[in-house]
C-alpha positions as a LaTeX table, in Angstrom:
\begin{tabular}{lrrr}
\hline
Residue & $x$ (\AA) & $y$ (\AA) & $z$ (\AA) \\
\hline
Unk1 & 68.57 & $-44.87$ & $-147.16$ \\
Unk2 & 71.03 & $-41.59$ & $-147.07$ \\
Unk3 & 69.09 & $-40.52$ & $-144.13$ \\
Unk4 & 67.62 & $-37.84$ & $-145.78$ \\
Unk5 & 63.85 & $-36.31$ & $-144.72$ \\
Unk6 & 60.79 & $-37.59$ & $-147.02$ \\
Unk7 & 59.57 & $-34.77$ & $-149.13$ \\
Unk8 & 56.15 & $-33.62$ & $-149.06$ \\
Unk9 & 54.53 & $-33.07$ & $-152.44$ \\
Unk10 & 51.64 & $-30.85$ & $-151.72$ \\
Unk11 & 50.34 & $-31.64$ & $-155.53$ \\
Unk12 & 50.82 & $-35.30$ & $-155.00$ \\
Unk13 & 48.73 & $-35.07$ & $-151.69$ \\
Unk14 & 46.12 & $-33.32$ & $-153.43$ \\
Unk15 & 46.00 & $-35.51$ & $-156.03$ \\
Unk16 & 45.30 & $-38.48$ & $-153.49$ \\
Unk17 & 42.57 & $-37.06$ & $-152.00$ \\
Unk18 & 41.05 & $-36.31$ & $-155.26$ \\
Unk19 & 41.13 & $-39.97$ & $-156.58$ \\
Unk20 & 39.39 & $-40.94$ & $-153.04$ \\
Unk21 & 36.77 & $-38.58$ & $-154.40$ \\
Unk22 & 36.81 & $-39.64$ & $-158.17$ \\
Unk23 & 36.65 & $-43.54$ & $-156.86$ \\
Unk24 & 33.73 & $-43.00$ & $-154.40$ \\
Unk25 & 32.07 & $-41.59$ & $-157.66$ \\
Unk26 & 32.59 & $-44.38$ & $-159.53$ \\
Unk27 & 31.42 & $-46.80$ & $-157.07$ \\
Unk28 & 28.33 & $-44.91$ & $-157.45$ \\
Unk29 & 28.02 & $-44.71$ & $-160.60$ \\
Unk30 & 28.95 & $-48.81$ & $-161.21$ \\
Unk31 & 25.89 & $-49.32$ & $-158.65$ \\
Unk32 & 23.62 & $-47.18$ & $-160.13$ \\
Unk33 & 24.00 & $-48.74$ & $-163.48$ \\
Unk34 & 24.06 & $-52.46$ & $-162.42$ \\
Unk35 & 20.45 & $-51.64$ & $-160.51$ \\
Unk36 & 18.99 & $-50.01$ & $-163.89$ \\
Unk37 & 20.35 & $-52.93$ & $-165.65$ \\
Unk38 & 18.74 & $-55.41$ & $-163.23$ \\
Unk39 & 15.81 & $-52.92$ & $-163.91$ \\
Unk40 & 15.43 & $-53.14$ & $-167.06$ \\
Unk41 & 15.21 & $-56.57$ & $-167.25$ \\
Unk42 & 12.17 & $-56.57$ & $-164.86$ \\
Unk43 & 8.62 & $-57.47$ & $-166.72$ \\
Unk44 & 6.08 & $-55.02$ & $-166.62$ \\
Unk45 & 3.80 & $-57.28$ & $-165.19$ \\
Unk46 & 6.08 & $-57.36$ & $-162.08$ \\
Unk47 & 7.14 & $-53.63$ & $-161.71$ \\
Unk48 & 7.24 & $-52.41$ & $-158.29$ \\
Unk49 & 7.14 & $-48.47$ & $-158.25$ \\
Unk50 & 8.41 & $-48.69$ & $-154.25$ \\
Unk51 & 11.76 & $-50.62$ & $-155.55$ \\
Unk52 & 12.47 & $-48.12$ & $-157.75$ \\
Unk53 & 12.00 & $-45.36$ & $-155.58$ \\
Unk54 & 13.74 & $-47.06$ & $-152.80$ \\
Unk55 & 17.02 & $-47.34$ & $-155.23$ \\
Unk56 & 16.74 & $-43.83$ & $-156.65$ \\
Unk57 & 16.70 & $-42.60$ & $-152.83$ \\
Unk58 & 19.60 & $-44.71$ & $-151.61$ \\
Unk59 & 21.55 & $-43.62$ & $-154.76$ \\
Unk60 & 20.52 & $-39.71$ & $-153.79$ \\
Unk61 & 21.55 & $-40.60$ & $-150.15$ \\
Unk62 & 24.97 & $-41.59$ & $-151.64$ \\
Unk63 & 25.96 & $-39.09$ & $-154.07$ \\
Unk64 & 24.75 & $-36.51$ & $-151.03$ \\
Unk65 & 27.31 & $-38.17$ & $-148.65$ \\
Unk66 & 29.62 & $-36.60$ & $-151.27$ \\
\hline
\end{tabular}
């Protein structure tokens, strides 16, 4: 507009890259709680151990991507 040079904000910039973090987190953290939901609701009767374990290891995978 006055042809003046865009400042760089070193703190703002950080701050970006932290929320990236922060939202990957909560992505995580939504997912995880849906699947215990859905979990929760499942009979006894009908448990499946390997579903379980297969959600607890994708969620480890995730939050190890980190």
């Amino acid at each position: 507009m006055f042809d003046l040079e865009i400042s760089n904000y070193q703190a703002l910039n950080e701050m970006i890259e932290k929320n990236k973090v922060y939202d990957m987190i909560y992505d995580i953290y939504k997912k995880h709680r849906e699947n215990v939901k859905e979990w929760s609701m499942t009979p006894w009767s009908k448990l499946d151990t390997l579903i379980l374990q297969n959600g607890a290891d994708t969620h480890e995978k995730m939050v190890l991507r980190l």
